[in-house]
N, C-alpha and C positions, 0 to 999 in steps of 0.2 A: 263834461270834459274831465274834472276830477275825476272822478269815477271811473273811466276807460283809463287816466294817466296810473290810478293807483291799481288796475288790475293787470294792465301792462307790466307793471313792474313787477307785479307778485309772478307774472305769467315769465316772465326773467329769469326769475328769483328759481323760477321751478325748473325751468328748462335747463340751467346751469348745474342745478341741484342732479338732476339725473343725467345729464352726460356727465357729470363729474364720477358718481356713479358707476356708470359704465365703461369709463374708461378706468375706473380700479378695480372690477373683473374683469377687465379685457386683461389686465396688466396680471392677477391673479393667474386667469386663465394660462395664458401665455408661458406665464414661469413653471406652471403643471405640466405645460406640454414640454417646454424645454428638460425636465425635470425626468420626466420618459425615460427621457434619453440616455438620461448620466449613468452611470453606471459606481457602485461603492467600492470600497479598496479597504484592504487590510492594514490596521496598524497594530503593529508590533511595539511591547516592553518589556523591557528587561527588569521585570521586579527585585532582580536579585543587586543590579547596580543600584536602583532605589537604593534597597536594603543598606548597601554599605556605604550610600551617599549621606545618609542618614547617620548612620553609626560615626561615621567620620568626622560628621560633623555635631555630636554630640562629646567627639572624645576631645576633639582639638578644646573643647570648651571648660573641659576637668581636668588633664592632663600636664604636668608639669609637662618642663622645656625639655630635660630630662627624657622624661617617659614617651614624649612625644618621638624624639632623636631616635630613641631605643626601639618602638615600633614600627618608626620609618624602617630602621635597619630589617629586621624581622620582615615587613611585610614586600621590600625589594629581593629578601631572598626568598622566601614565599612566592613570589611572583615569577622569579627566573626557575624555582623548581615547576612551577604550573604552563612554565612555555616549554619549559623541554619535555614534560610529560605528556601535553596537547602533540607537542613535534613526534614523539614518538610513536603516538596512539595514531595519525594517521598515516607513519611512516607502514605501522603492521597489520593498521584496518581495524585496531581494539577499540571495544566503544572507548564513546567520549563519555563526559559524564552527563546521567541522566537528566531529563527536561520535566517542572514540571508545568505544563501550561494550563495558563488560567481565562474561563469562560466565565462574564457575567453573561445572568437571564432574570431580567425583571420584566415581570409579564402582563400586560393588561389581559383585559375578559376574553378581547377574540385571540390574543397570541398571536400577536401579527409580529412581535419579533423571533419568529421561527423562521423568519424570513435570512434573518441576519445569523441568527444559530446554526441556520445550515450550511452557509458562510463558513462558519469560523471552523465546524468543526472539518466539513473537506477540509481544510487548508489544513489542520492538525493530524488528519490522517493519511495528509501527502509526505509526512517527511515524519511523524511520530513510528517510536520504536516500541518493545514489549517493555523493555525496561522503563521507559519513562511514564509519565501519570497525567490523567484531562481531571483537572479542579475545576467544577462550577459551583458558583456564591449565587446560588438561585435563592431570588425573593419573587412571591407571587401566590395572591388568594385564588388560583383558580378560577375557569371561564368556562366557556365551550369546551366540549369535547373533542370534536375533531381536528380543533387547530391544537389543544394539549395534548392529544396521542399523539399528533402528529411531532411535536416538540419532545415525547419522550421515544417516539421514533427515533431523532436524531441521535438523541445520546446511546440509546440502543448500538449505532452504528459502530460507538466507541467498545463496547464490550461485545461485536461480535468481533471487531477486531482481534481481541484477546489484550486490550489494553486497559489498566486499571483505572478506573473512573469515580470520583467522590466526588460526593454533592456536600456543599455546607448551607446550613441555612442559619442566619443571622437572627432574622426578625418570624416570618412567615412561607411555608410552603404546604395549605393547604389545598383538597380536592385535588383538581390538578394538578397543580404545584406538588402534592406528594405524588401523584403518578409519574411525574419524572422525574421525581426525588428515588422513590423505590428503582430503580434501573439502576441505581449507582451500587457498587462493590460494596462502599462504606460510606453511610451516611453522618455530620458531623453535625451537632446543634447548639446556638448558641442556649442557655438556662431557660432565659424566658420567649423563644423562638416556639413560634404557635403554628403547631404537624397536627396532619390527620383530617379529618374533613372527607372519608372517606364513605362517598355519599349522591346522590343523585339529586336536583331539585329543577323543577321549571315552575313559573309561576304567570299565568294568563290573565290579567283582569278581564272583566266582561261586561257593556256597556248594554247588552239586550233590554234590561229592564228601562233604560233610561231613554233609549228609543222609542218603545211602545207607548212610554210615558208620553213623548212629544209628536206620535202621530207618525214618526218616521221609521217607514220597511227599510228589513235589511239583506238582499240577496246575494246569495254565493251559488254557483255551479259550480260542482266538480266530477270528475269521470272518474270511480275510483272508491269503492265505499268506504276505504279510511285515508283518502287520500288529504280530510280533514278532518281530523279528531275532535280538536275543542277551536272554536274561536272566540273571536274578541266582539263581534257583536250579533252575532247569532245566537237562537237559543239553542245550548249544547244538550245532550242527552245521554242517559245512563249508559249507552252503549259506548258512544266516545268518550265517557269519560274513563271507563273502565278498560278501552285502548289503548289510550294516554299513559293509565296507569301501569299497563305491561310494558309499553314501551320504556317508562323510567326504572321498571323494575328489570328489565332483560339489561338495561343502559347500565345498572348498578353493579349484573350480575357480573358482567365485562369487567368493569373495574377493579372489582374483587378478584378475578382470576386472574388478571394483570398483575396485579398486587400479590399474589400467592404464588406466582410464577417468577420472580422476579427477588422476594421473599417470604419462601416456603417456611421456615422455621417462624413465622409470625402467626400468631392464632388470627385468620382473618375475623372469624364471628364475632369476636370480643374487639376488636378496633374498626370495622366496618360499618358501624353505627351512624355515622356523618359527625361521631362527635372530634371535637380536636383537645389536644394536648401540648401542655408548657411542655420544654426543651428535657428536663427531667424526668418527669414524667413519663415523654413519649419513649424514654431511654428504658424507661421500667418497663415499658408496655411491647417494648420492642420493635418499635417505629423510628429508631433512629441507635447509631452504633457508640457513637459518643460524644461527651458534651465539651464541646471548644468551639470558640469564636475561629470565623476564617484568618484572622489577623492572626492569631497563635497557629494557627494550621498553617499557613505560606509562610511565618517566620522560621520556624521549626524546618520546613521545605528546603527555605534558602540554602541552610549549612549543608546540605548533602547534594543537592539537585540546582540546576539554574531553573530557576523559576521568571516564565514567562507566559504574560499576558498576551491573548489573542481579541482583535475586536475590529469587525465588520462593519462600515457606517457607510453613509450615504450620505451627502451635503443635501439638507433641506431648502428646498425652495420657499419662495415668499409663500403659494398655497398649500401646499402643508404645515407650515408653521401656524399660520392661520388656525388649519386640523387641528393639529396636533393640539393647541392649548383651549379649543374646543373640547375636545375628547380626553383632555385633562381634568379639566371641570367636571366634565361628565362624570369623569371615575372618581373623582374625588369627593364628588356628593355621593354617590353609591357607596365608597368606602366609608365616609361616614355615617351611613346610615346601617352600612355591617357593624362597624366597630362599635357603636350603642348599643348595639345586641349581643358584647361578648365581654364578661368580667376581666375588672384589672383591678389591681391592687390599690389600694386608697392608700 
């Protein structure tokens, strides 16, 4: 009787355990699908009120009683010349004053935020003019190919416009990341900001040998003689290997003429290497235009331009959050297993 009482209970124990369970993917589930459905919206800043939110409140803080009174004055009548010059300018249709708007793009491997890129920038080329400027603060080591042409696709859209477009790169904009770095007018780098990476790689591991070791076959059909080149637990052969290999070379050859179409004046052969370069450096090498953090590039902006941020978002549901710091992880163990493989300064 013990015995039925205590496996009774265990059998409780268990049952509770997996409806509990299940009813936290039902719940998961549920918020994905709701999730479908939403749809993301644009928000809008005004970096340039920042700017002087900031400034304001750094003056109020030095500023005698004095000096404070004396710039109040000054910047009220400042202010009443800037409304009659705005009244004027739409009285005779003269532009206003120039915009400039600002895109981040920080990119995991597949560049799924191309999604929201293509977002921001429609919406910048619904109401942007010749005179105004798209600022993107891209950071990203590069991924996939298709989802990053596809991303320097979009900014592309900005320069068939005939609209000026600069990239800045703070930290990192390799492989990838430089192919839609190079699309921009002017590229801007912070010193130790790591360009280049101008390069092809895929990498297969291959379990064949460890199969045959333990007695287990491994079959693949396909229709199609390079419909598979190398795999992961077959045994591959010189012919597919040597497919593989054109494939990453025609993959490479692309890039390069992207890169050379985009900026001709660059010696491709000498930076096409896959190797990268510090912010200086790539300046020497002619991989980038000049060397300024974005923080001095949109401050310098503010005095002449209103400078405003664009940005595309989506409310995450409970199953993507879930995702998301999944595939957080994920990148963040891969990133560190790149950044062990690349010099820093001691």
């Amino acid at each position: 009787m013990e015995f039925l009482y205590e496996y009774g209970l265990f059998l409780a124990k268990a049952i509770t355990f997996v409806v509990a369970l299940a009813v936290i993917i039902a719940i998961i589930a549920s918020s994905a699908i709701k999730q479908g459905d939403k749809k993301g919206q644009l928000e809008i800043t005004d970096l340039s009120e920042h700017y002087k939110e900031v400034e304001e409140e750094v003056i109020s803080h030095l500023f005698t009683k004095e000096q404070l009174k004396e710039k109040e004055k000054r910047d009220k009548k400042a202010a009443k010349e800037k409304a009659k010059a705005d009244k004027a300018a739409v009285k005779s249709d003269t532009a206003q004053q120039p915009r400039t708007f600002v895109v981040d793009f920080k990119g995991s491997i597949d560049a799924k935020e191309v999604t929201s890129l293509r977002e921001e920038i429609s919406a910048i080329l619904m109401v942007a003019k010749k005179e105004d400027e798209v600022f993107v603060r891209l950071e990203t080591g590069g991924g996939m190919v298709h989802g990053y042409g596809l991303a320097s696709s979009q900014l592309d859209r900005v320069r068939q416009a005939n609209i000026p477009l600069t990239v800045a790169v703070d930290k990192v904009a390799a492989s990838g990341g430089y192919m839609m770095a190079c699309v921009a007018n002017k590229i801007v780098s912070a010193p130790f900001a790591i360009l280049g990476s101008i390069g092809v790689i895929a990498q297969v591991p291959n379990f064949n040998k460890i199969l045959k070791k333990n007695d287990i076959e491994f079959e693949q059909i396909t229709a199609g003689e390079f419909k598979r080149t190398l795999t992961m637990f077959g045994e591959n052969t010189d012919k597919g290997r040597e497919k593989f290999s054109q494939e990453i070379e025609d993959t490479h050859q692309l890039f390069k003429d992207f890169v050379s179409e985009h900026r001709p004046s660059l010696d491709i052969t000498k930076v096409a290497t896959g190797e990268t370069w510090f912010g200086t450096k790539a300046k020497e090498v002619g991989l980038v235009d000049e060397i300024m953090t974005s923080d001095d590039y949109l401050h310098k902006a503010s005095k002449v331009n209103q400078v405003v941020e664009v940005k595309y978002s989506v409310k995450k549901g409970l199953a993507e959050k879930f995702s998301k710091a999944a595939s957080m992880s994920a990148e963040s163990f891969i990133s560190k297993i790149w950044q062990n493989n690349r010099i820093f300064p001691s």
